[in-house]
Backbone as a ProteinNet text record, in pm:
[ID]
protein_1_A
[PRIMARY]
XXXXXXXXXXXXXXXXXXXXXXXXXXXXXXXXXXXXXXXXXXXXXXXXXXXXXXXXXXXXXXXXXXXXXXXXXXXXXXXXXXXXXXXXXXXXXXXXXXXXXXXXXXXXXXXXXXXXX
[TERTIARY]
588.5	552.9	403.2	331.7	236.2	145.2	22.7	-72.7	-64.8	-58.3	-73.6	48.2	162.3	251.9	237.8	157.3	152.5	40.7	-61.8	-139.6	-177.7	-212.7	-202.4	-273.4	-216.5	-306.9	-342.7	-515.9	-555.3	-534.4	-539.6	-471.8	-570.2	-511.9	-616.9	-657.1	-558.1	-647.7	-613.1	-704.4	-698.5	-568.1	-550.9	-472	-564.6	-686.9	-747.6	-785.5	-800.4	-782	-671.3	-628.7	-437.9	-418.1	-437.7	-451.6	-536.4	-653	-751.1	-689.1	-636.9	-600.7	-464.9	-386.5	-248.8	-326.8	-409.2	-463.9	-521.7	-534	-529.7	-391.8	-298.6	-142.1	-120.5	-131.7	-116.1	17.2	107.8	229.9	225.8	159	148.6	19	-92.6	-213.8	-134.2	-8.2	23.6	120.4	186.9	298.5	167.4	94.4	-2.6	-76.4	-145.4	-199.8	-77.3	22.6	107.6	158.9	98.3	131.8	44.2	-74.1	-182	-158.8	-107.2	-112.5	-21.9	75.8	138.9	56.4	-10	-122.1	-229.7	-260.8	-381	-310.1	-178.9	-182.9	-149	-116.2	-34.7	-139.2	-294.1	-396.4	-510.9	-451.6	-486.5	-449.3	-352.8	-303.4	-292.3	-317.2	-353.4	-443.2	-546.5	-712.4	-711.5	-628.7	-658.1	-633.5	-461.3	-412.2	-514.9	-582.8	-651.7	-813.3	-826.7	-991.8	-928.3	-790.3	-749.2	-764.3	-756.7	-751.7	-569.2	-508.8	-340.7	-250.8	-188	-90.8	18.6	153.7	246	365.2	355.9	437.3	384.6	200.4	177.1	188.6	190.9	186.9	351.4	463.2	575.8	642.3	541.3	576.3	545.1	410.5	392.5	455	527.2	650.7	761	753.1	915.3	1021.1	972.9	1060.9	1038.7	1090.4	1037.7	957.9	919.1	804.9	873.1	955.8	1017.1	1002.9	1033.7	1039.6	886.8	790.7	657.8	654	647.8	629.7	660.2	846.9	903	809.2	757.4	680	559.2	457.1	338.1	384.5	498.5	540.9	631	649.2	715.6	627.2	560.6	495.4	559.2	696	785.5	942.9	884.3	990	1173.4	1197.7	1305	1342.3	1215.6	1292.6	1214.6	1310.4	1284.3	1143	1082.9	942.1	936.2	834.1	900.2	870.1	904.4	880.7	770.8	712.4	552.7	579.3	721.2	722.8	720.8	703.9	711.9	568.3	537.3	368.9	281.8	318	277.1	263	371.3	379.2	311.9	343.3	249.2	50.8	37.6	-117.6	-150.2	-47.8	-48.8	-125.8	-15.2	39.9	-147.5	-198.4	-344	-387	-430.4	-550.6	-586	-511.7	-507	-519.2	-529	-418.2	-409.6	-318.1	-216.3	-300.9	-341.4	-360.6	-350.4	-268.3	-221.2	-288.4	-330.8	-414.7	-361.8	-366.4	-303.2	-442	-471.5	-607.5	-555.1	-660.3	-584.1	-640.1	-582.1	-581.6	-708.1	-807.1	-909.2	-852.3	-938.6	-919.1	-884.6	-933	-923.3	-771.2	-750.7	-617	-478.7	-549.8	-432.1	-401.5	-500.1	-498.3	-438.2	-488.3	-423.4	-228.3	-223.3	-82.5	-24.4	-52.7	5.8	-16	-83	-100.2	-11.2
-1611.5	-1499.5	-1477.1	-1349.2	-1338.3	-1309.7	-1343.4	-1371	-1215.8	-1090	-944.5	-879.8	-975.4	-927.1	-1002.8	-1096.2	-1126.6	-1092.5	-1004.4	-980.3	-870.5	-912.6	-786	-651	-548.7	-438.2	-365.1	-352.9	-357	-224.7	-210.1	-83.2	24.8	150.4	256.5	311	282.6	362.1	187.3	208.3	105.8	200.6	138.3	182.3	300.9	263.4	394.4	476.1	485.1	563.8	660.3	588.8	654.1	780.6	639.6	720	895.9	814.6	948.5	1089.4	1070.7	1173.2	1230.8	1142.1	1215	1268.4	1245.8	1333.4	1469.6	1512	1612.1	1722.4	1640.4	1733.5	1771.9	1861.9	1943.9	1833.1	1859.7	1779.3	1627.2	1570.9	1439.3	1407.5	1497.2	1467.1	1474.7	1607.2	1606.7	1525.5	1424.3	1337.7	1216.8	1165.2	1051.6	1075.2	1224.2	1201.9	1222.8	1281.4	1219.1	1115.7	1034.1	871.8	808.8	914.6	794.8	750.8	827.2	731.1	633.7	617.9	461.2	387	414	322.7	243.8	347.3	273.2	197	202.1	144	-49.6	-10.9	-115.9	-223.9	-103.8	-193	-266.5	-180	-279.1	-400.6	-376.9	-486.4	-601.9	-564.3	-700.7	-718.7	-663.5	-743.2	-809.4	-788.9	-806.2	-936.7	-973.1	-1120.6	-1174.6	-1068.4	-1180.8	-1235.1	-1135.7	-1186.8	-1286.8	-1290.7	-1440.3	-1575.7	-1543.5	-1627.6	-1708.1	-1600.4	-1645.3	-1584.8	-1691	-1649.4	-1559.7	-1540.7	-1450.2	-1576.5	-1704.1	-1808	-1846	-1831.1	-1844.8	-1731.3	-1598.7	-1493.8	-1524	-1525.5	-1562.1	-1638.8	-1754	-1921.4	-1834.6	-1753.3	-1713.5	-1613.4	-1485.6	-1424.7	-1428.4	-1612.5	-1642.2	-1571.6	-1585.9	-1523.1	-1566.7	-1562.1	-1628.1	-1528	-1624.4	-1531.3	-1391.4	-1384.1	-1301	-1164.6	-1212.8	-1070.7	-999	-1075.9	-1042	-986.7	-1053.4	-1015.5	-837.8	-798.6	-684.3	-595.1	-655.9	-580.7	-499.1	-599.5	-537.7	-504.1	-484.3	-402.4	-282	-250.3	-86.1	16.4	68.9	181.2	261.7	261	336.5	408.3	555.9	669.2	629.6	521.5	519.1	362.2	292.7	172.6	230.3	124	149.5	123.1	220	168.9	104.1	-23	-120.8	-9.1	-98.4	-7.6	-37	-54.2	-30.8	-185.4	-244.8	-381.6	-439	-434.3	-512.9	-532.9	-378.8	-434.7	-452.7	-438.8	-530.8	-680.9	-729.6	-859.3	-908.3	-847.6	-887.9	-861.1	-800.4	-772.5	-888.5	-909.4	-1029.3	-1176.6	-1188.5	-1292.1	-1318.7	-1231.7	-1225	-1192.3	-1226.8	-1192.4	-1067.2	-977.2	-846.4	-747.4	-653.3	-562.8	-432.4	-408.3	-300.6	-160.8	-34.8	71.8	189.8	283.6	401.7	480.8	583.8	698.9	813.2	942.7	1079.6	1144.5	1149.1	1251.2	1429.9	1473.8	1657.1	1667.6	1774.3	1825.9	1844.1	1892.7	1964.4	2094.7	2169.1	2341.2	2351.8	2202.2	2236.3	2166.9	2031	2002.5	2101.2	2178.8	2253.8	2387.3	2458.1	2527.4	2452.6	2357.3	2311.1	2312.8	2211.1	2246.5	2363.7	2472.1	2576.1	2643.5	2594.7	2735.5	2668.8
4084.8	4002	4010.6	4039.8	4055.6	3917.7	3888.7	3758.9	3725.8	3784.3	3767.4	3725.9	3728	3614	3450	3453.5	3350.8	3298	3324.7	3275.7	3143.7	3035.5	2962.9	2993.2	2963	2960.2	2858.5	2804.4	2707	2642.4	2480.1	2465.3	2469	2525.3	2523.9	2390.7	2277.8	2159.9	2061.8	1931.6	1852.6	1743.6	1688.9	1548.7	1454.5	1447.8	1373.2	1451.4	1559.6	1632.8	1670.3	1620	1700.3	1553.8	1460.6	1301.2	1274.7	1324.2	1338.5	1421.5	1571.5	1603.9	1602.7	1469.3	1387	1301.1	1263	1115.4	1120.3	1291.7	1337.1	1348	1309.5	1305.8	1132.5	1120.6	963.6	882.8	988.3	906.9	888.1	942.3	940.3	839.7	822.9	726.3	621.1	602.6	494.1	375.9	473.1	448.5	442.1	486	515	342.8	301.5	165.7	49.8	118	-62.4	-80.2	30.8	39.5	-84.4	-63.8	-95.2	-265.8	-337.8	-478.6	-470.3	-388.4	-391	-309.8	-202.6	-115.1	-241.1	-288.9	-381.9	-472.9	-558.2	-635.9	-542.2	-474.9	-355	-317.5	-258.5	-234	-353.2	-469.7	-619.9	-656.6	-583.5	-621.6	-559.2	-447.2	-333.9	-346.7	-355.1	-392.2	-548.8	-670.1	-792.4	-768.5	-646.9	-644.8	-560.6	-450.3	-379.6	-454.1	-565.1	-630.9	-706	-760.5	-840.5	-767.4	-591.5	-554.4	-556.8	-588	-563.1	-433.2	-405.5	-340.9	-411.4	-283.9	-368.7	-450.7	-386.7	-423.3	-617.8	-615.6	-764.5	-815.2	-792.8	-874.6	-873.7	-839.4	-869.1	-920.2	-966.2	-1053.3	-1195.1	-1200.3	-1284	-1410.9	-1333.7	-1386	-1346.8	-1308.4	-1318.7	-1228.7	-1105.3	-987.3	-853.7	-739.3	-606.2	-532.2	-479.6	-358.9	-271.5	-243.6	-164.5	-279.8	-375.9	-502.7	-448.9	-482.7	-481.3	-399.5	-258.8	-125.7	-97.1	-178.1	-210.8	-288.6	-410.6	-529.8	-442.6	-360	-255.1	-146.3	-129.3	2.3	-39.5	-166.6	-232.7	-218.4	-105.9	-55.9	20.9	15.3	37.3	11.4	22.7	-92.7	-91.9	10	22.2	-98.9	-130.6	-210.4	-371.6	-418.3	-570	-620	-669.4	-747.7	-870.6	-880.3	-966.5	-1110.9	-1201.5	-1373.1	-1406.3	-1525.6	-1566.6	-1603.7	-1672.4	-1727.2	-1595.6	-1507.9	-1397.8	-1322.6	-1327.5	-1312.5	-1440.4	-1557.8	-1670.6	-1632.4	-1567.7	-1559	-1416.6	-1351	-1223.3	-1238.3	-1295.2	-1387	-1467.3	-1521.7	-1627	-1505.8	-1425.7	-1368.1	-1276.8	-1253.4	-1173.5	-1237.3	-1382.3	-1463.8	-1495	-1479.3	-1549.6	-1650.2	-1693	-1769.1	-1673.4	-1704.8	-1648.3	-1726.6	-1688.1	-1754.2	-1626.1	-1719.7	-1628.1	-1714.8	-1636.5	-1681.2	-1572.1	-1665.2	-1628.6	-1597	-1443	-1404.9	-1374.1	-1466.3	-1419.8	-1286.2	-1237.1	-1086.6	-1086.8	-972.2	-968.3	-908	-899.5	-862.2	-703.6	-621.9	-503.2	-469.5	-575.5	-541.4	-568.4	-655	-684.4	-608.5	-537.8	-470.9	-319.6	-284.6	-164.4	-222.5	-340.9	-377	-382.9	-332.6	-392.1	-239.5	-132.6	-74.7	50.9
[MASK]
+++++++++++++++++++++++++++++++++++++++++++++++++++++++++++++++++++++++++++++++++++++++++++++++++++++++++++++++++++++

């Protein structure tokens, strides 16, 4: 077997890259930002466990469930699985030194015009 089939070939775009020039297709910017309020709450929550300094095995000793739950809980960033309830991230807030607070932001003039047009 010759070394030039096993050789890798390096990729022509990186991932944000690739990202960057979908964000050039209208339909795809537009499915990518009504992502984003489950993204943020998703990436809150991985930094809150990771400034605790916990894994998902202790945030799960903690409200009394196994790791795999957790693992599920920071991986629900998508419209097809169930989004947990507020008592659930009550308790996962809890579980990493938390509190939990939801707040209702009004639109601005430009979000709402983009909504509408």
């Amino acid at each position: 077997m010759s070394s030039e089939k096993n050789k890798r070939v390096p990729a022509l775009k990186t991932h944000d890259e690739m990202v960057a020039d979908w964000m050039n297709d209208p339909a795809f910017k537009a499915e990518y930002d009504s992502l984003e309020e489950e993204y943020q709450l998703l990436r809150e929550m991985l930094h809150a466990r990771k400034r605790a300094g916990l894994t998902q095995e202790d945030v799960a000793d903690r409200m009394g469930t196994k790791a795999p739950a957790i693992a599920r809980l920071e991986a629900s960033g998508s419209r097809d699985k169930h989004s947990p309830s507020v008592s659930t991230l009550r308790k996962y807030a809890h579980a990493v030194g938390c509190k939990l607070e939801i707040h209702l932001k009004p639109f601005s003039k430009k979000d709402l015009k983009e909504k509408h047009a």
